[in-house]
N, C-alpha and C positions, 0 to 999 in steps of 0.2 A: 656608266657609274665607275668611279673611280675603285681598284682593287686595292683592299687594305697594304698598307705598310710602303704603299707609293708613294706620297709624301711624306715619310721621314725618311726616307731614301732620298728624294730630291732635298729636301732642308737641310740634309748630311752634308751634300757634296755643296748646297748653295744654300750657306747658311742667312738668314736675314735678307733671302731673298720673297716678294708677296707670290701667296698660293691663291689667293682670292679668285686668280682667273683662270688658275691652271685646270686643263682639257686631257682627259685622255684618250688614248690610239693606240688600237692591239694590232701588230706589227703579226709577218709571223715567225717572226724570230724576237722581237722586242716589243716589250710596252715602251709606250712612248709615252712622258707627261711633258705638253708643251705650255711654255711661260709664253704666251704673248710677247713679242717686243723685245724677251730677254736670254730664252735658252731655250731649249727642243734637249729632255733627258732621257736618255735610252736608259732600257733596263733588261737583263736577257729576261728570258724564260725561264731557260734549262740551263744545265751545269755545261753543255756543249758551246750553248753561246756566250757563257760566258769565261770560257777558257778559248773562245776565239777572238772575244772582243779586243785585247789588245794588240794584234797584228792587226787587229780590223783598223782600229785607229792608229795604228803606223800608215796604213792602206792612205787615208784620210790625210793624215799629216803631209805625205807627201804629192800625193795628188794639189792637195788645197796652191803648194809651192810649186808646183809645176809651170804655172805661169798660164792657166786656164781663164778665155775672157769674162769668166760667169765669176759668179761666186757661190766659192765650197764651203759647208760648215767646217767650223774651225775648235778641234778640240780647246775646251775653256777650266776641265780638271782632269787629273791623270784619272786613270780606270779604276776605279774603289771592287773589291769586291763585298759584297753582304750576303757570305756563307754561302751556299747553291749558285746565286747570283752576283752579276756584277753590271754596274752603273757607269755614267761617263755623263758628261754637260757638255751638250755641241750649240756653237751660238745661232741665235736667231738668224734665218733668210727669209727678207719681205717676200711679200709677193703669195700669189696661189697657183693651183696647177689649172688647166681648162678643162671642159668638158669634153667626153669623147668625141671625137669628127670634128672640132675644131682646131684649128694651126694655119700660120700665116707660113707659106712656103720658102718666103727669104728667111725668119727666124728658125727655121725647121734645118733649112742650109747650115745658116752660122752656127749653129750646135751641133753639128754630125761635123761637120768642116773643122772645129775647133780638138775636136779629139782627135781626129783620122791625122790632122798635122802635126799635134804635139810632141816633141822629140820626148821619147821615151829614156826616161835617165836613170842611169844604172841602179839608182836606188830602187825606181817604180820597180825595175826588171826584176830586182830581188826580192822584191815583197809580192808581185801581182802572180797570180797562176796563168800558165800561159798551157794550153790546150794540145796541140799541136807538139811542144815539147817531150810531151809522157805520149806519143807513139798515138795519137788519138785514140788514146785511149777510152772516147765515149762512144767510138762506134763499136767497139765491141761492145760495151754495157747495155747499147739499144738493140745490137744484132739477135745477143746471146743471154740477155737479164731480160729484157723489154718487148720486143716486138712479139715473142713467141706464146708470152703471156695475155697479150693484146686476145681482144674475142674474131673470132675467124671472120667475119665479116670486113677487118681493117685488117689481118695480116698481111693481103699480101700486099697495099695497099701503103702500108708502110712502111713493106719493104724497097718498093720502087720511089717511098718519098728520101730514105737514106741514101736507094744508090742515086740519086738526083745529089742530093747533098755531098755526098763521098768524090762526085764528077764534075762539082765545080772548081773554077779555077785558081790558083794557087794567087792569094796577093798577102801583099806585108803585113804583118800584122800591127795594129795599134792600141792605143787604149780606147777599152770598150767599157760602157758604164756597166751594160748590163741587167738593166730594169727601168729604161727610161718611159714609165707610162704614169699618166694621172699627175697625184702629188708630187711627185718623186722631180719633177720640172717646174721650176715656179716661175711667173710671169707675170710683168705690172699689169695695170689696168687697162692701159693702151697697147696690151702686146709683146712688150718686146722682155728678152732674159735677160730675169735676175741671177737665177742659182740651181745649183742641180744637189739634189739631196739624197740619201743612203747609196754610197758606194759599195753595198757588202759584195753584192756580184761583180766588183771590176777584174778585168782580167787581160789579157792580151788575144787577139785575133783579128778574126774578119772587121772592119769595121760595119759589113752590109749586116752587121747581129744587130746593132744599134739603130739603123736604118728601120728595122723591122721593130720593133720600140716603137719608131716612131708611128708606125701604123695604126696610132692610136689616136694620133691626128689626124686620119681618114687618109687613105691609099691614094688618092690622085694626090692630095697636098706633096705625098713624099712621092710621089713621080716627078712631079714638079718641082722638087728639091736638089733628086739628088741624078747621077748617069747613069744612063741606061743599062750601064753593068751592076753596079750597086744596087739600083732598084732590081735588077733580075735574083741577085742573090739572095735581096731580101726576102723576096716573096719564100723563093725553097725554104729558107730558113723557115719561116713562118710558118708550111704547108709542114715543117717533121714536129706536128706532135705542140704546135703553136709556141714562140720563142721564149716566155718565160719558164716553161717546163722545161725547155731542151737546157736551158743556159744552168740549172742545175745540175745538169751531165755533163757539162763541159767544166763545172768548178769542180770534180770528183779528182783530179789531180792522180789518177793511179789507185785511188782508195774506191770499196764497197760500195756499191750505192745500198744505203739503209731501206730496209722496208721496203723494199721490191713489190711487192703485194699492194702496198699503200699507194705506192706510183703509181704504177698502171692504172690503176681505179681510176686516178684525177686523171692521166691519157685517154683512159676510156670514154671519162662523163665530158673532156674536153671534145672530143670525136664528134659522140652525139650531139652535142649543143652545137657546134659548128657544120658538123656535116663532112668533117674533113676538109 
């Protein structure tokens, strides 16, 4: 069901555009109301996302320009805010994400491949958070915020999954999407990529973080994708605490992690369900 006062938010920024088919999508930072055919509109939550939204979409602008062979949404109105919140119009990318365990191992390639090379241009460097810069500073936040909180059955447990992580090897860092699972990858009918959608977690690093993303296309696909060094680093990754929780430690940039208490819990009930 659509949440009041979501479209006249969308008819604000796209005026005289048809809502007849507009679909909503609770993000967990954005509602999303998508136009078919014509725009995909974010909307924050909370007053946090939406005083990040505009760096978010500088993030956007210049990624889209970078020269990436997919296609990126491409901001279509500057960022409105509506008081608490605030809005933005990103344009349509055909295509859909697939189901879990499926992915074709050459397009799995050509999208880790197309970031891992992309020359990083001084603009990206100064907008994207790069990990590694602030003193990594998320390995304290899991040594000494996270793991101790953990229930004693996974501490020590995850303690030997950081120092695995802390002891791999040092490679250059790239642009890393950062949440490449599900929708978030869209792909025509016969396979092959279109477009890569919410870049909120881009960042700079490993590129084997992305790699592990794609784990979502089932683990042999991406053995078959990428080297057998990447593929090793993936998995670690993936083994501390499963890679889209961790990659919220890595965008902490030097700052608090919020709600300490709340984390652990989703590390927790991620543990159980997985088994580690």
């Amino acid at each position: 069901m659509m949440p009041d006062g979501l479209l006249e938010i969308v008819d604000s920024l796209l005026p005289g555009a048809r809502l007849d088919r507009a679909r909503f999508v609770r993000g967990g930072m954005h509602d999303v109301v998508l136009l078919p055919g014509v725009a995909s509109v974010r909307v924050s939550q909370r007053l946090s996302g939406a005083q990040a939204m505009p760096r978010r979409v500088e993030i956007l602008r210049a990624v889209g320009a970078a020269g990436l062979p997919f296609e990126v949404p491409e901001p279509l109105t500057p960022v409105v805010r509506f008081e608490e919140r605030a809005a933005v119009a990103l344009s349509w990318i055909e295509g859909t994400g697939l189901p879990e365990g499926e992915g074709d191992p050459g397009q799995i390639a050509g999208l880790l491949d197309a970031l891992r090379e992309l020359p990083v241009t001084p603009e990206l460097r100064a907008l994207l958070p790069a990990p590694r810069v602030h003193g990594d500073h998320w390995v304290r936040v899991l040594a000494e915020e996270v793991i101790p909180r953990l229930p004693g059955k996974w501490r020590v447990e995850a303690e030997r999954w950081l120092a695995e992580a802390m002891a791999l090897e040092a490679v250059p860092d790239s642009l890393v999407h950062g949440d490449l699972v599900g929708g978030n990858v869209h792909w025509s009918e016969d396979g092959k990529l279109i477009g890569v959608l919410d870049w909120d977690r881009a960042h700079l690093f490993d590129p084997a973080v992305d790699a592990a993303f794609m784990g979502w296309h089932g683990w042999g696909n991406v053995r078959r994708a990428v080297d057998e060094g990447t593929y090793r680093r993936a998995r670690v990754w993936d083994r501390l605490f499963g890679i889209n929780i961790l990659c919220a430690v890595f965008l902490l940039e030097g700052e608090p992690l919020a709600n300490v208490d709340s984390y652990v819990e989703h590390i927790a009930a991620w543990l159980e369900e997985s088994g580690g």
